[in-house]
C-alpha positions, -999 to 999 in steps of 0.1 A, spaced: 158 785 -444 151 777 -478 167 737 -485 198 734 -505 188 710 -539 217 681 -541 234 698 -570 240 726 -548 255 706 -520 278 690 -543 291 721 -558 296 734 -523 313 702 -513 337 701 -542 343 743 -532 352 738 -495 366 703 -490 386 696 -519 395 729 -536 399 748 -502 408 719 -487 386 725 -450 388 691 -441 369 703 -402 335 708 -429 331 674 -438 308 666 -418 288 692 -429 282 674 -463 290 637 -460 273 611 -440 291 593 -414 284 560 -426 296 575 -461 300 543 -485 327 545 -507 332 526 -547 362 546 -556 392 524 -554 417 545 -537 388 559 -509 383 545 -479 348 543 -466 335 571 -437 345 602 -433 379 593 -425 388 581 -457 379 618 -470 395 632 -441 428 615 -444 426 630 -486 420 659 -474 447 664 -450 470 648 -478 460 678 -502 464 701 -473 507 694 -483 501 701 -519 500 737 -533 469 755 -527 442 762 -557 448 795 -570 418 814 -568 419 822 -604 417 787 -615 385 780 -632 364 752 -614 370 715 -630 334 707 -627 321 705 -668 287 690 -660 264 684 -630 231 663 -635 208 653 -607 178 637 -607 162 620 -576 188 620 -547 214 609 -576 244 637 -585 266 630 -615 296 649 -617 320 654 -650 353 669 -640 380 676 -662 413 682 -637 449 692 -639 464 677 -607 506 672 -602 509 674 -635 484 650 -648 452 654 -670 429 634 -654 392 628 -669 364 617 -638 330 613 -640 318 609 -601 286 595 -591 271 609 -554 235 596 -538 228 623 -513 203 613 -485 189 637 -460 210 666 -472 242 644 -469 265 626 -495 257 587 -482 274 569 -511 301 577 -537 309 558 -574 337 571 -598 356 564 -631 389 582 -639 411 581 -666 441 600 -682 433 609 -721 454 597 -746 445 612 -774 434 580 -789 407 560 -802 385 587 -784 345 588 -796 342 611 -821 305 629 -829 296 639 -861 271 658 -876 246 634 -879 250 628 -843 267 592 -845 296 583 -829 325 567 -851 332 528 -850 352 534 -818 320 541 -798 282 530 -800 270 537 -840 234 545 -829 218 571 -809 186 555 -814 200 521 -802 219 538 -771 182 556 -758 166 522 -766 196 499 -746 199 521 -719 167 528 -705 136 530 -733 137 572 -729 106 587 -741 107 618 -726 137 633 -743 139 669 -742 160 696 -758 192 697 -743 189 666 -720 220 651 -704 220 617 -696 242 596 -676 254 563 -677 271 541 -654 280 505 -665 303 477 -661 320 460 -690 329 421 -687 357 407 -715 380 383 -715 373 374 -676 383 417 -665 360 440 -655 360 477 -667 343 505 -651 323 526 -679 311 561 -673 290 579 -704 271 614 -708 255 619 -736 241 651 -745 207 650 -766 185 670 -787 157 663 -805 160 627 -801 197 631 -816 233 626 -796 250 662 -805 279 654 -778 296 624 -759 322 620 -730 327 588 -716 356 573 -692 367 537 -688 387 522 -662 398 485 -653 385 473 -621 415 468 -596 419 438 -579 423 453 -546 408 483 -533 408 503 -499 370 484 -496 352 459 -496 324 477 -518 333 472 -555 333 499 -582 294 494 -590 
């Protein structure tokens, strides 16, 4: 049997567990000593369980509804996920973060936010981003991690933390790049609750 690559396990996992909601198949995709970062997750499987079996009340997904997933990027047993969801009524922005070991989600990071419409990054055509974001694409491959390998349509991902005025915000960027040059940008940002269903932090 030909081995499933980790973006593949993802997909499946966001498929059957959270759109169709088979809770009994989480075992099939998620280690048992699952660590969670999200701050509203619990760690194991039985933190996914118990969301499951909360969504399991909710509506079902209509089959026509196109998949939230806007981006997938894996490289080493890393999977970065950018979804864009509609859920109770809510635009919510997430960019989730998944090491998969032995064929088995083992840890889990994500950022969400709600969109306001404001003060988002804006690209233009010279591929900078307005004073709201970084000004530099040059500056962004050099701070992040001295990329010399660039290629045509690369997506990178970025997972920081952000430190001002004694709070801590969860950062989440993809950048997509060509020749050298940022031609798109999502990012999400979210404060870093005080207290969370863990005892693993956001990072």
């Amino acid at each position: 049997m030909e081995q499933k690559s980790n973006k593949n396990i993802v997909t499946e996992f966001y498929r059957n567990v959270v759109r169709l909601r088979k809770s009994e198949m989480i075992a099939d995709y998620v280690h048992e000593n699952y660590i969670q970062h999200s701050p509203m997750g619990k760690d194991g499987r039985e933190g996914l369980f118990e969301m499951v079996e909360f969504l399991k009340k909710l509506p079902p997904v209509e089959e026509t509804t196109p998949s939230p997933i806007v981006n997938l990027i894996a490289e080493d047993d890393y999977v970065v996920a950018h979804l864009d969801i509609h859920f109770m009524g809510k635009h919510i922005r997430v960019i989730e973060l998944f090491r998969v070991q032995h064929g088995l989600a083992a840890e889990h990071w994500d950022v969400t936010e709600e969109p306001t419409g404001k003060n988002e990054p804006v690209i233009n055509i010279k591929g900078l981003i307005n004073e709201v974001g970084l000004r530099d694409n040059e500056y962004i491959i050099d701070l992040y991690s001295k990329i010399d390998d660039v290629i045509i349509h690369h997506l990178i991902a970025v997972h920081a933390e952000l430190k001002q005025a004694g709070k801590s915000t969860a950062l989440f960027d993809i950048f997509k790049m060509k020749d050298r040059q940022i031609t798109e940008h999502h990012y999400v940002k979210q404060v870093v609750p005080e207290k969370m269903m863990h005892n693993n932090g956001m990072f």
